[in-house]
N, C-alpha and C positions, 0 to 999 in steps of 0.2 A: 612469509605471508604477503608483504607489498608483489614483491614478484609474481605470486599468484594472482594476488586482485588486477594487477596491471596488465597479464597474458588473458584473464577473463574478457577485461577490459576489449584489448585488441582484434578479440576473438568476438566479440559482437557488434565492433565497427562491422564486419563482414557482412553481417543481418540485416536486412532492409528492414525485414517485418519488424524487428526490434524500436527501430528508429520510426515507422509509423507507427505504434501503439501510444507513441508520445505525442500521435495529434488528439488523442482522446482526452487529453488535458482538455482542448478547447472545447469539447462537447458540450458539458453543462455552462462554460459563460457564453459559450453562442446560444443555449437554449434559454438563459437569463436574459438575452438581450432581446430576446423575439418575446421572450415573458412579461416582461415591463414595458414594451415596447405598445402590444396588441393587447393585451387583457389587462395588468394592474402595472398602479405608480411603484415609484418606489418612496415617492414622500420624500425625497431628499436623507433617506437613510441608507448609508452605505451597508448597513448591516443587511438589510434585509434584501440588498441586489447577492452580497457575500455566501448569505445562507444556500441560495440557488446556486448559484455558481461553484461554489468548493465545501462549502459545509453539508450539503445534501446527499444526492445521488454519489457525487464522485466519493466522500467518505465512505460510503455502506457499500458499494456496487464496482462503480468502474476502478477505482483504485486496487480496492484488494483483487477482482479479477488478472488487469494489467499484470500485477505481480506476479499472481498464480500462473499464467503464461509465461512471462518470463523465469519464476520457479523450474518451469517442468522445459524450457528451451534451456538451460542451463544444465541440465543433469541429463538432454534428453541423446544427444549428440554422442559424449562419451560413453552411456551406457546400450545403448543400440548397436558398440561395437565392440563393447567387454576393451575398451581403451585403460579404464580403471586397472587393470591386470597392468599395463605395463607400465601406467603410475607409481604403481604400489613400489615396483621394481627401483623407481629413481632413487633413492626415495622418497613420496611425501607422504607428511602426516593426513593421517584421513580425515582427524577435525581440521587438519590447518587447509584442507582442500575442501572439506563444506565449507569453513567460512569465510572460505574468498570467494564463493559464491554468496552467501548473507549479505557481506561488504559490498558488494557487485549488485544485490537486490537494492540495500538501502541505498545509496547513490542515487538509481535508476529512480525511486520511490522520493525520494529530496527533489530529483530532479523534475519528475512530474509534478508535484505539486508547485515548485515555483514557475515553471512554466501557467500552469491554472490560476496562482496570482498578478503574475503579471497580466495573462487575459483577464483577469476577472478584474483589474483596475481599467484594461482599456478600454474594455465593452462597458463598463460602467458611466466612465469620465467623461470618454471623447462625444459621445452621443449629447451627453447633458443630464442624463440621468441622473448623477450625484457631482455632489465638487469634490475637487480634487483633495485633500486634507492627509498629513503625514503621520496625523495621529490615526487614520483608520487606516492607513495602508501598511502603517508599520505593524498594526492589528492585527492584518490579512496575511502579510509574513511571518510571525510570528505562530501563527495558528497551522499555517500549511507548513512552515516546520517541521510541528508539532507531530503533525498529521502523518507526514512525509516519515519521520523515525518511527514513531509507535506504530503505524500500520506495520513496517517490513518485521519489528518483529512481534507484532501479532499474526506474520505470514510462516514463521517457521516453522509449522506444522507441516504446510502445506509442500515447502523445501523440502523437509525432511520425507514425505511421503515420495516426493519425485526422485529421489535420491535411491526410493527404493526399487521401484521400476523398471525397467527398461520402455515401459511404451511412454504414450505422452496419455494416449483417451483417460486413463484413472486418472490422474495428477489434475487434466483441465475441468475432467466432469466433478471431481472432488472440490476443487475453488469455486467451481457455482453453488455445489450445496453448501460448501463453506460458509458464502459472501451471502446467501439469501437465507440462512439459518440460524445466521449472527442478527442480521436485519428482524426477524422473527421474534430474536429470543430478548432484543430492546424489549418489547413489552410483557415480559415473561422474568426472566433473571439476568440481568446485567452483567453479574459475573460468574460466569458458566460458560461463557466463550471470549476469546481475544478481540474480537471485532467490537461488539458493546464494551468491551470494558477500555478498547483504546477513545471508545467516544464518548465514556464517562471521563478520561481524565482530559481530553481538548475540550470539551464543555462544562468540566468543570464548576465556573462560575455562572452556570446560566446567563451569562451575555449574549447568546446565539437565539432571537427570535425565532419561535413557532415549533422548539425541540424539548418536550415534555417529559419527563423521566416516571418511569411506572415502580420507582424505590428509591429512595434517597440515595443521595451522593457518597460513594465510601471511595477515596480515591487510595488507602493501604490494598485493600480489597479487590479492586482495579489491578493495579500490578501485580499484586500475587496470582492472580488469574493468568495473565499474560506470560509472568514469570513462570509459573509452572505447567503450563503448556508448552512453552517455548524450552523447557529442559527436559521434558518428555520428546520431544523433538530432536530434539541433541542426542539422547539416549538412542531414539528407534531411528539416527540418521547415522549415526557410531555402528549399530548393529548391523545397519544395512551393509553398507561402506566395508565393515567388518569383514563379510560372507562372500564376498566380491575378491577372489584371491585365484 
């Protein structure tokens, strides 16, 4: 399995495109900084530069997008040339080969969000915005952690559908309805899709200004949502994988 994750690994230093979708981290705290800057304070509340910068758009939108791209770049290569066939032959295990691609998502997904904390402290601090304080910064870590793991596997649906393809158009058009269906069904059922239910357990405590919940908190409820999409995904990414011979 290391071995896999580590030839994934190698195989997307190659990708430029890969290595720029991680400027999209910066997107919402450049847009936080033009936000506070031109239209409102921030009051000297780290919280509420935070909410713009990482707990907003990038949670619901650009992250799990991000993913979904790199989901359907990760399956899209090999299966475009029936490479799988001569996989199979070495041999690897077909789940120990989706899930060093998984491993390969959440990295990428960890990695994005610390990059958005780290922005989201300097566009905050350096300006004058907020003071600098280790107790909100270790907050901000903390939170895009969080963010960073439960998003990728609130994304293996979407793995697993790339897995089944050979083209890329299903895989990227499917992550948009994904990522704006989830956003949707926040104020509809919380738990009926992975995306609300990864941002019922990061808010959790209601700590996060201006994020309203349309049902009470159930965070058991939360992960069995996640959890059983994400095994349904396992299942219809084993079958794919499977057929592939």
């Amino acid at each position: 399995m290391l071995r896999l994750i580590q030839i994934e690994c190698l195989k997307l230093r190659r990708r430029k495109f890969v290595w720029l979708m991680l400027l999209s981290a910066l997107l919402m705290p450049f847009f936080a900084l033009l936000y506070f800057k031109y239209v409102k304070e921030t009051g000297g509340d780290p919280l509420q530069f935070y909410r713009w910068s990482a707990f907003g758009y990038t949670l619901f939108f650009i992250l799990p997008v991000v993913l979904g791209t790199l989901c359907t770049m990760l399956m899209y290569e090999e299966n475009q040339h029936d490479m799988l066939k001569q996989l199979w032959i070495v041999p690897i295990s077909k789940m120990g080969y989706f899930f060093s691609k998984f491993f390969v998502v959440l990295i990428y997904s960890i990695c994005f969000m610390l990059i958005t904390a780290v922005a989201s402290v300097m566009f905050s601090v350096l300006p004058g915005y907020v003071a600098f304080e280790w107790e909100s910064v270790l907050y901000l870590l903390k939170k895009c952690l969080e963010i960073g793991v439960i998003t990728s596997f609130a994304m293996l649906p979407i793995l697993a559908i790339a897995a089944s393809q050979k083209g890329y158009i299903l895989p990227v058009s499917l992550t948009l309805v994904y990522a704006f269906l989830g956003f949707i069904l926040m104020t509809v059922n919380m738990y009926i899709h992975p995306l609300p239910s990864m941002a019922v357990i990061v808010m959790r405590n209601g700590d996060i200004p201006g994020h309203v919940f349309a049902q009470s908190i159930n965070i058991p409820f939360a992960f069995l949502c996640i959890c059983v999409w994400g095994i349904v995904a396992v299942l219809l990414a084993n079958i794919a994988l499977g057929r592939r011979k």
